[in-house]
C-alpha positions as CSV (number, residue, x, y, z in Angstrom):
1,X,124.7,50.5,39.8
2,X,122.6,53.0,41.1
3,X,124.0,56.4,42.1
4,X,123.6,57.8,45.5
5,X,121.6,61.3,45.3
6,X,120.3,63.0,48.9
7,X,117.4,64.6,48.5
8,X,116.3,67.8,49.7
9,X,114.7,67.9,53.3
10,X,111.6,65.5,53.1
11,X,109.1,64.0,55.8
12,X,108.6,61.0,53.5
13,X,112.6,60.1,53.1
14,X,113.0,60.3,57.0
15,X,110.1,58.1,57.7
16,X,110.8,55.8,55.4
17,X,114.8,55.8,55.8
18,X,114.0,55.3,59.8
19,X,111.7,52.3,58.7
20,X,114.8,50.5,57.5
21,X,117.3,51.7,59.9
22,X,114.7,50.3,62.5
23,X,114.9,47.0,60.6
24,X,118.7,46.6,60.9
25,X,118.2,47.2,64.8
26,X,116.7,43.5,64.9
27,X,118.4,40.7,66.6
28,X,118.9,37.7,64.5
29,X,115.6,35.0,64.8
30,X,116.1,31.9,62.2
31,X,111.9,32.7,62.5
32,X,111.9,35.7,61.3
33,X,114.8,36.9,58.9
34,X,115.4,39.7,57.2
35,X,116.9,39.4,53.7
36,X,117.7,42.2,51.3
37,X,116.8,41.6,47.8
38,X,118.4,44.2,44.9
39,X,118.7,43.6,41.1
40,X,120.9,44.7,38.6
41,X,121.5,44.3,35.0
42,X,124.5,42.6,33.5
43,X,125.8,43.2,29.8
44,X,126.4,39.5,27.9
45,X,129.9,40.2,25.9
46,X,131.8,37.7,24.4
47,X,135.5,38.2,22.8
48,X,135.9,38.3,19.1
49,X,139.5,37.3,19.5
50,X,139.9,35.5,22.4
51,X,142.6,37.3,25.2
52,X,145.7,35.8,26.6
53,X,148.5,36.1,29.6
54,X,151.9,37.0,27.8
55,X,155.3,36.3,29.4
56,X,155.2,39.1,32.0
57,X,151.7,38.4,33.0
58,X,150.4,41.3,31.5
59,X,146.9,40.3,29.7
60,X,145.8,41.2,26.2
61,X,142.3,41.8,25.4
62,X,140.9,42.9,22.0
63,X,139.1,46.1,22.1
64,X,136.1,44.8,20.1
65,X,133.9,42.3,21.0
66,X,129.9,41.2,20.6
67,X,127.0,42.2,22.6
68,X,125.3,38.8,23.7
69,X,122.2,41.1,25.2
70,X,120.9,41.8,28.5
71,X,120.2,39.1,31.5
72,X,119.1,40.8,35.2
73,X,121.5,39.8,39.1
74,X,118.7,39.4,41.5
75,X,120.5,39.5,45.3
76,X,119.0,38.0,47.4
77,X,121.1,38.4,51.2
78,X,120.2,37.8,54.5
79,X,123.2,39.9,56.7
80,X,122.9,38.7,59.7
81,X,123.5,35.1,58.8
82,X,126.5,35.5,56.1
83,X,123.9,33.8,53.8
84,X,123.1,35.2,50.1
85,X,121.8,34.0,46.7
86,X,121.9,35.2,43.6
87,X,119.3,34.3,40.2
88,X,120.3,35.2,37.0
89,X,116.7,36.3,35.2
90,X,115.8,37.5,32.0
91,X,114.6,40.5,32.8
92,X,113.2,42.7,35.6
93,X,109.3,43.0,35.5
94,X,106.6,42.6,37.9
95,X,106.4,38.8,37.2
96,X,110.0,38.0,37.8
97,X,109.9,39.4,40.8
98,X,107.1,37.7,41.7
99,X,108.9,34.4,41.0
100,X,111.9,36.0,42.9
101,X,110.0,36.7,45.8
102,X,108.0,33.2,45.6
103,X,111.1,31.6,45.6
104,X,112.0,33.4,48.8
105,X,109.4,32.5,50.7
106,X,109.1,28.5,49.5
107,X,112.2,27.5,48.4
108,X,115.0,29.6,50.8
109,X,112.8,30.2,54.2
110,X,110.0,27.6,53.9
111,X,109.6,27.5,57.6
112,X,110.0,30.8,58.7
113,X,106.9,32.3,60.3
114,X,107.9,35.7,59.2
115,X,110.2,37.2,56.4
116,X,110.9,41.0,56.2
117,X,112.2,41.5,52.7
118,X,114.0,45.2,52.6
119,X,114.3,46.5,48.9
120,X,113.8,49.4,46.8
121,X,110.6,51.1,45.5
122,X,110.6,50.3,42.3
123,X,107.7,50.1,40.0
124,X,107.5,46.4,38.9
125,X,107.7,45.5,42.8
126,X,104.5,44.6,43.0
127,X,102.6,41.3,45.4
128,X,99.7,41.8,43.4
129,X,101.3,40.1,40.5
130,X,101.9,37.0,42.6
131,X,98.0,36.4,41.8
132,X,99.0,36.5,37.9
133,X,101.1,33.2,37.8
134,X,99.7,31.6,40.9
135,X,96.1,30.5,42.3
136,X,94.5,32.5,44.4
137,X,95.7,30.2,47.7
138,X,99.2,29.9,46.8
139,X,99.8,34.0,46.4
140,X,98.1,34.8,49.5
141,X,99.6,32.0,51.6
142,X,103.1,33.8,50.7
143,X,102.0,37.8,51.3
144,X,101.1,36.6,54.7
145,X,104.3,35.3,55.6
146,X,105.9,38.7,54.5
147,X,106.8,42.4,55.3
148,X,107.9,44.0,52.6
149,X,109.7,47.6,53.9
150,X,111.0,49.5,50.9
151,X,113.8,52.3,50.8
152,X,112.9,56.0,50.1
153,X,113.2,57.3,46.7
154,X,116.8,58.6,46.4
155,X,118.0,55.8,49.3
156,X,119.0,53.1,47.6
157,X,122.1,53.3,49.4
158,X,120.1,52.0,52.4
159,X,119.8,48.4,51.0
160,X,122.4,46.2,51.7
161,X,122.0,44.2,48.8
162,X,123.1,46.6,46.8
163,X,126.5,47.0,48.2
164,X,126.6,43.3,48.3
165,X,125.8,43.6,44.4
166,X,128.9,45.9,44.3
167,X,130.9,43.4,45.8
168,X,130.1,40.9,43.3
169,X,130.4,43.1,40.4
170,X,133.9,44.4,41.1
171,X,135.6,40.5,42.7
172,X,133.0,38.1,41.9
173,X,132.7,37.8,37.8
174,X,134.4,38.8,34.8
175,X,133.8,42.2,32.9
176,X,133.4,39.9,29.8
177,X,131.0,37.3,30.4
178,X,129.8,35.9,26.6
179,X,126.4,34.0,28.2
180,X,124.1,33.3,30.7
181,X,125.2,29.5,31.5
182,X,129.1,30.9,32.3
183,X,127.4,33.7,34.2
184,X,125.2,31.7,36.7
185,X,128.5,29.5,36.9
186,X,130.4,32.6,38.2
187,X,128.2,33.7,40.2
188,X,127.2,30.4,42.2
189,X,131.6,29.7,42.6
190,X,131.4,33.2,44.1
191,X,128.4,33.3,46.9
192,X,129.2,29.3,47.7
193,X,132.6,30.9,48.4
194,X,131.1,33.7,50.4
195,X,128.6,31.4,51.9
196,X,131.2,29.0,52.8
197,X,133.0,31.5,55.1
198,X,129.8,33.4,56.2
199,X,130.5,36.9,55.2
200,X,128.4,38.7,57.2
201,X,127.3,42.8,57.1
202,X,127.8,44.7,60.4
203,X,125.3,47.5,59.2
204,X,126.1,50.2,61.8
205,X,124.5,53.4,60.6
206,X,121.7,53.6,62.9
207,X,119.1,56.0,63.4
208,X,120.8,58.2,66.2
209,X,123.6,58.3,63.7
210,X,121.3,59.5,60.8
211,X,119.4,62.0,62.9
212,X,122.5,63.9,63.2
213,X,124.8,63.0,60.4
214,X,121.6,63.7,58.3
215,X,119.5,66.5,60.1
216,X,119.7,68.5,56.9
217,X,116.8,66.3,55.7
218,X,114.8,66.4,58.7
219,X,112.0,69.3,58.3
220,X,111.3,71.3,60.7
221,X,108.8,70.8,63.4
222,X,106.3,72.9,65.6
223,X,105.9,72.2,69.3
C-alpha cells in the first residue's frame, strides 16, 4: 500500500485536498454517484509444500514457496451506497485504466447522468487513452458523463478506496494466493459478502476539520 507522507505547506495540496473533502460533502443521488477507484498490486505465490492445521490448530507453512508474478486489485467503491467491485488486471497502464474506467461508466452506472470518480494522480490515469481502444463516439460519450477529481500528491490517504483496499488485503484474501483464477474467486466471496450487508464508509473528516487539524499546510495569506 501506499504510505501516508504530509507535505510541507502547499497551495496546491489544500486546493486539491478541499476538492475532495468537498466531494464527500454530497448527499447520496443514485444520478450522480461518486465512486472511489484505487489499485494495487498483488504478489502470485504458490506453496512448494503445501501447509496444514495440526492437532492444536496451530498452522504450518513452508518457508519457501514460488513467485507466480504480478496481477493489479483495481477498487472500485461507491461509499455512500455500501456498494464496491473489484477487477483483477494484468497490469496498471493507461489502457487498463481506460477499460477500468469504461467499465464504470457502461457496465456498473449505465444510467447515471453524472459519475464523479475520486482517485489518485497517477501518471497512467489518463481519458485520453480511452480514444486508443475505442472509436471516437464511444470515448467521448463516457468523458461526458464523468468528473474525474484526483487527490493531491502526497494525499492518497484521502481516497477511500484505498482504505477499502486495506480492508481487503488484511480479511479479505490469503497472503499466499498461487493464481489469478483462485484470486478473483477470493476476492468476488469477499465484496458479495461486503455487498451483501452494505458496508458503507461514514467519511467524516471534513474541511472545517482539516482547516484546523491541518493548518500547518495552509500558506499564508495577505489581506
Amino acid at each position: 500500500m501506499k504510505s501516508w507522507v504530509i507535505p510541507e505547506t502547499s497551495a496546491d495540496f489544500v486546493c486539491a485536498m478541499e476538492a475532495v473533502l468537498e466531494v464527500y460533502e454530497r448527499p447520496y443521488n443514485v444520478d450522480y454517484p461518486v465512486v472511489n477507484l484505487d489499485e494495487s498490486p498483488k504478489q502470485l505465490i504458490s506453496e512448494r509444500r503445501k501447509s496444514f492445521v495440526d492437532s492444536k490448530g496451530v498452522i504450518h507453512q513452508d518457508y519457501v514457496y514460488t513467485r507466480k508474478g504480478v496481477v493489479q486489485m483495481y477498487m472500485i467503491i461507491e461509499a455512500l451506497a455500501g456498494k464496491r467491485e473489484v477487477r483483477i488486471e494484468d497490469d496498471h497502464s493507461s489502457k487498463t485504466y481506460a477499460k477500468t474506467v469504461a467499465y464504470i461508466a457502461e457496465q456498473m452506472y449505465p444510467k447515471a447522468k453524472m459519475i464523479t470518480i475520486v482517485e489518485d494522480n497517477f501518471c497512467a490515469h489518463k481519458l485520453s487513452t480511452l480514444y486508443k481502444i475505442f472509436d471516437p463516439t464511444r470515448a467521448r460519450n463516457i468523458i461526458k458523463r464523468l468528473e474525474i477529481v484526483r487527490t493531491p500528491k502526497h494525499g492518497s490517504w484521502l481516497n477511500i478506496a484505498e482504505s477499502e483496499l486495506s480492508v481487503l488485503i488484511r480479511h479479505g484474501i490469503k497472503q499466499r494466493t498461487p493464481d489469478k483464477t483462485t484470486l478473483i474467486r477470493d476476492v468476488k466471496a469477499w465484496y458479495e459478502n461486503r455487498n451483501n450487508k452494505q458496508a458503507k464508509v461514514n467519511w467524516r473528516f471534513k474541511t472545517k476539520n482539516a482547516r484546523i487539524k491541518l493548518k500547518k499546510l495552509y500558506p499564508t495569506y495577505e489581506d
